[in-house]
N, C-alpha and C positions, 0 to 999 in steps of 0.2 A: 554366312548362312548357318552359321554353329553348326556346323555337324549334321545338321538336320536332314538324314535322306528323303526323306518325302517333300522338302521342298522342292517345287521346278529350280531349274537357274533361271538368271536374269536374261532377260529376252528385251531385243529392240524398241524403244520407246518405255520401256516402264522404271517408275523411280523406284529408287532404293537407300536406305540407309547405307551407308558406305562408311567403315570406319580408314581417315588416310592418314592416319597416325600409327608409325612414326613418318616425320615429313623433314626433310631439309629444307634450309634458308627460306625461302616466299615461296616456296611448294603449299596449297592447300595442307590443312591440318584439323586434324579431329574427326567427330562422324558429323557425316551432313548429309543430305539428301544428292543422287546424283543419279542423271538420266543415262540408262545405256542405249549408244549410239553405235555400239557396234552390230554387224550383220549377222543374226543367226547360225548362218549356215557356215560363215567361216572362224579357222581357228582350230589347232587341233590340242590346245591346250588348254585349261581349266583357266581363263582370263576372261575377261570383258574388258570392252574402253566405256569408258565413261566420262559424262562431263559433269561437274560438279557445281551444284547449286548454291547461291548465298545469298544473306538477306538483300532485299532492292534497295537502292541509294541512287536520288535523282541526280546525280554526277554520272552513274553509267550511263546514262539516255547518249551520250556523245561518245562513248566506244562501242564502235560495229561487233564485235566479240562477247559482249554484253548481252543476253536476250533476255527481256523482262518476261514473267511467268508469274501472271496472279494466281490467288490462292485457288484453288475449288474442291467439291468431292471428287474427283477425278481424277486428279492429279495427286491427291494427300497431303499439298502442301500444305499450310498452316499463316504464314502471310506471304504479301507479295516477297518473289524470289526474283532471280536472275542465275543464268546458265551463264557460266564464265569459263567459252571456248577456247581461250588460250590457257587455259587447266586441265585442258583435256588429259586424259590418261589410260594405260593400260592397267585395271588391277586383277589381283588372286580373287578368283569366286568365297577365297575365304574373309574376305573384306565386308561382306556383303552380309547386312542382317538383317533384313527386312523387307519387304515389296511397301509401299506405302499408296504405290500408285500408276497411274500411266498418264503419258504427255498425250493432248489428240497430236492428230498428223500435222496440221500447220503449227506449231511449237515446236515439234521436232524435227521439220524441216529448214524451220529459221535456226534452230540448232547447230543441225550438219551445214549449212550454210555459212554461218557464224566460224565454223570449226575449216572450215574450206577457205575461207575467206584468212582465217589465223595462220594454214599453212603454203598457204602462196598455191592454191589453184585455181 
């Protein structure tokens, strides 16, 4: 968020730039777009979870962790994407540069679904 006081922080459902760089081994890497899935109201420290977004490739149609996410104004994505819930992650609010957008509620419920389904519940 650069420093930026007068932005809000990231709130449930809405995209953001997300810089996840530095990253180990097959850790997501670089800034990309990523949806925050965590719950407003909890957390007492300056984090979000987030799942992170990446261009579509019609090989993910066959992994349930994969959510495909076409472009629109609404979202701010830019071409077709996919939410890739086994990525999921906790990061620093200072990760975070940008709002670009928001998921409606049936994207972000095949989301946490997606992310539910990756951690065995």
């Amino acid at each position: 968020m650069n420093g930026a006081p007068s932005v809000p922080p990231p709130q449930r459902g809405e995209v953001w730039l997300v810089r996840f760089t530095p990253q180990a081994g097959a850790e997501i890497a670089k800034t990309r777009p990523a949806v925050v899935v965590s719950v407003n109201e909890i957390g007492r420290l300056p984090l979000r979870i987030v799942v992170p977004i990446t261009e579509w490739s019609p090989q993910y149609d066959k992994f349930p962790w994969m959510v495909r996410l076409d472009a629109n104004a609404r979202n701010g994505l830019t071409k077709k994407s996919t939410a890739d819930a086994f990525q999921v992650k906790s990061v620093s609010l200072s990760r975070f540069d940008c709002r670009i957008g928001r998921l409606d509620a049936t994207d972000l419920d095949e989301i946490v679904q997606a992310v539910a389904l990756s951690i065995g519940t």
